[in-house]
C-alpha positions in Angstrom: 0.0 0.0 0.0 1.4 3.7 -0.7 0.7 6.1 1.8 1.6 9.7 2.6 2.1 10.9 5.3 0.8 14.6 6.0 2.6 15.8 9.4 1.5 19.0 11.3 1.1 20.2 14.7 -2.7 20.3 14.3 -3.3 23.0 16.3 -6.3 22.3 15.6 -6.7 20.3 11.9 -9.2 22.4 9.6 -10.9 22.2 6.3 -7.6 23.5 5.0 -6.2 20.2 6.2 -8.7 18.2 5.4 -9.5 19.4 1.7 -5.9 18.5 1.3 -5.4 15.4 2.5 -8.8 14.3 1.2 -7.5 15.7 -2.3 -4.6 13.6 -2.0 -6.1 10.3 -1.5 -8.7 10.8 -4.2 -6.9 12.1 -7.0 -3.2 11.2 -6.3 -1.4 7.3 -6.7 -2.0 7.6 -2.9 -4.3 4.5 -0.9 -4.6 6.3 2.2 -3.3 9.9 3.9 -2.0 9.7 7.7 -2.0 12.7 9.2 0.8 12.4 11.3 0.5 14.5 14.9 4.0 15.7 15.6 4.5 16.8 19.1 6.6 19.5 18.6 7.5 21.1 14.9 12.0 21.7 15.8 11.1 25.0 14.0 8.1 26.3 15.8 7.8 27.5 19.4 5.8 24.6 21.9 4.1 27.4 24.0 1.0 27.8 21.8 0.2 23.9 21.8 -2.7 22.4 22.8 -1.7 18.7 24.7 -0.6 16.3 22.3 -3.3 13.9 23.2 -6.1 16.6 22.2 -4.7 17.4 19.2 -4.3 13.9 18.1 -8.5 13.8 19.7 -9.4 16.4 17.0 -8.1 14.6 14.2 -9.4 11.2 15.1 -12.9 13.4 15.4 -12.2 15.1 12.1 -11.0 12.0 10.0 -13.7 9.8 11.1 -15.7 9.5 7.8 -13.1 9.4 6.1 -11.9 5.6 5.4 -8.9 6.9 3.3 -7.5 9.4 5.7 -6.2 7.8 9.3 -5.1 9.6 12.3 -1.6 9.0 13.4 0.3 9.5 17.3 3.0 7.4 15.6 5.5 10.5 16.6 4.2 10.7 20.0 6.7 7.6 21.4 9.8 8.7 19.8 12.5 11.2 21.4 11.5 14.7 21.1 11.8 17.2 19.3 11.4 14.8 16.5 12.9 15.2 12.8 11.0 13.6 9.8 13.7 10.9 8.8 13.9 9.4 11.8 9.6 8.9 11.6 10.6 7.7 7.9 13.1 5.2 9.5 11.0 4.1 12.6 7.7 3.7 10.3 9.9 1.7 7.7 10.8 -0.9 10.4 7.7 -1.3 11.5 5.8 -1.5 8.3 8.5 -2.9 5.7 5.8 -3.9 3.2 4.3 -0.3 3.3 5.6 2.5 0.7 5.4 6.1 2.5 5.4 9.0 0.9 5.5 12.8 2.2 2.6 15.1 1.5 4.1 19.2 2.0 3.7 22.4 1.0 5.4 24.6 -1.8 6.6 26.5 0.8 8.1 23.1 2.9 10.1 22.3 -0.2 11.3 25.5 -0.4 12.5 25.3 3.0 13.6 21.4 3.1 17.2 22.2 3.0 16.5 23.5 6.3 15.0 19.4 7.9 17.8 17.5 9.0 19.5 14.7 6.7 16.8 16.0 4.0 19.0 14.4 1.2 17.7 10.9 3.1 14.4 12.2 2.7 15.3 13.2 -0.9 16.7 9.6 -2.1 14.5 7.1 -0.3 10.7 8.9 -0.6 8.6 10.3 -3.4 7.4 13.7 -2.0 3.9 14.7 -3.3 3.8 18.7 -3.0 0.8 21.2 -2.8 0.4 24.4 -3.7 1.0 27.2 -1.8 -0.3 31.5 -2.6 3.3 33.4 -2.7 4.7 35.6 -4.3 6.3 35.5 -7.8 9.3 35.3 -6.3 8.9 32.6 -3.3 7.3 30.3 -6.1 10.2 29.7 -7.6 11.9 27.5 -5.4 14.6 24.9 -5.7 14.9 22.4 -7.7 16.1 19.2 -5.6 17.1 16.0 -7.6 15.1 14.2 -5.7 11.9 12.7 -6.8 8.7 14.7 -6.2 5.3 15.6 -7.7 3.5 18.6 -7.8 -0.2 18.0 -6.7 -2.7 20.3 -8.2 -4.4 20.5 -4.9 -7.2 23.2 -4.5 -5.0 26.2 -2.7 -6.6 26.9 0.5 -5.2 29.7 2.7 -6.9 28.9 6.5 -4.2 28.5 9.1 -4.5 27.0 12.4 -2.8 30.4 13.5 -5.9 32.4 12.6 -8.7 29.7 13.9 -7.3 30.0 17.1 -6.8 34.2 17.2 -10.8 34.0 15.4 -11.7 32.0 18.0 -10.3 34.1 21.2 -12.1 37.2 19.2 -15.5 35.0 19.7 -15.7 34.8 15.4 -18.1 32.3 13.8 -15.5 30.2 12.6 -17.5 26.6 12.1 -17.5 26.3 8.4 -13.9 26.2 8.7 -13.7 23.4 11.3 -15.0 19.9 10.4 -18.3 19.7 12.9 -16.8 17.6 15.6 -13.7 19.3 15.8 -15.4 22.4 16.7 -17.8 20.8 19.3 -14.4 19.4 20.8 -13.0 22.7 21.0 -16.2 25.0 22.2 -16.9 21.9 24.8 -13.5 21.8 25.9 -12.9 25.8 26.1 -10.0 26.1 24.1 -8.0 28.6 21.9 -10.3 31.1 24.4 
């Protein structure tokens, strides 16, 4: 089976997310999309994350429906903070006849000579990339020899970053929150 794996912080998933990684395992090689809960992104700050376990709750709740799209806490027993190839590695051993692939944005491949060992990443995995909105100039980014497809994914510009600042203004954010996610976060109180 070929899967990609879409890794985020979550904080929380949205229909950003899910349009996506839905996108990807409909109209992609892909059989399934696991969007991978990482615990803590090296290159963002902790302090704004919810509790690994909740964020990990609100993507179980949002993928539900979805029999192509799994929730995964496979990062959440491995040494912290974590770094994609050694995921890559640890998911390899333990499922040697899966193929995984890495689902990212324009803007991660622009940025991937930043990830640690990324020429591993480059060599051993087919990287399926969406678009991003940028400028002329941040489109243009470089050209690794590694394998990887361009996805012509809807472009969807909601981030987790504004949900949470809409949702300590008291906005009507629901349409971009998959229903149970946003009865798990109004129930629970958070981003408030």
């Amino acid at each position: 089976m070929k899967i990609g794996l879409f890794f985020g912080t979550f904080n929380p998933i949205h229909m950003g997310h899910m349009i996506i990684g839905n996108y990807m395992a409909e109209y992609s090689d892909l059989d399934e999309v696991w969007f991978v809960v990482t615990p803590h992104n090296p290159l963002k700050k902790k302090n704004s994350l919810l509790a690994d376990l909740h964020r990990y709750r609100m993507v179980e709740e949002a993928t539900e429906d979805f029999s192509k799209l799994k929730p995964s806490n496979i990062e959440f027993g491995l040494p912290q903070p974590n770094y994609t190839v050694n995921t890559l590695a640890y998911l390899q051993e333990k499922y040697p006849e899966e193929e995984f692939c890495l689902i990212m944005g324009e803007d991660n491949l622009q940025s991937l000579h930043k990830w640690k060992n990324f020429e591993v990443l480059l060599e051993n995995y087919s990287l399926y990339v969406y678009p991003r909105m940028f400028s002329e100039k941040q489109a243009n980014f470089v050209n690794y020899k590694g394998k990887y497809k361009l996805i012509d994914a809807p472009i969807v510009e909601i981030s987790s970053t504004f949900i949470r600042k809409a949702i300590k203004q008291k906005k009507d954010i629901r349409p971009m929150l998959p229903e149970r996610v946003w009865k798990y976060i109004d129930q629970m109180n958070f981003y408030k």
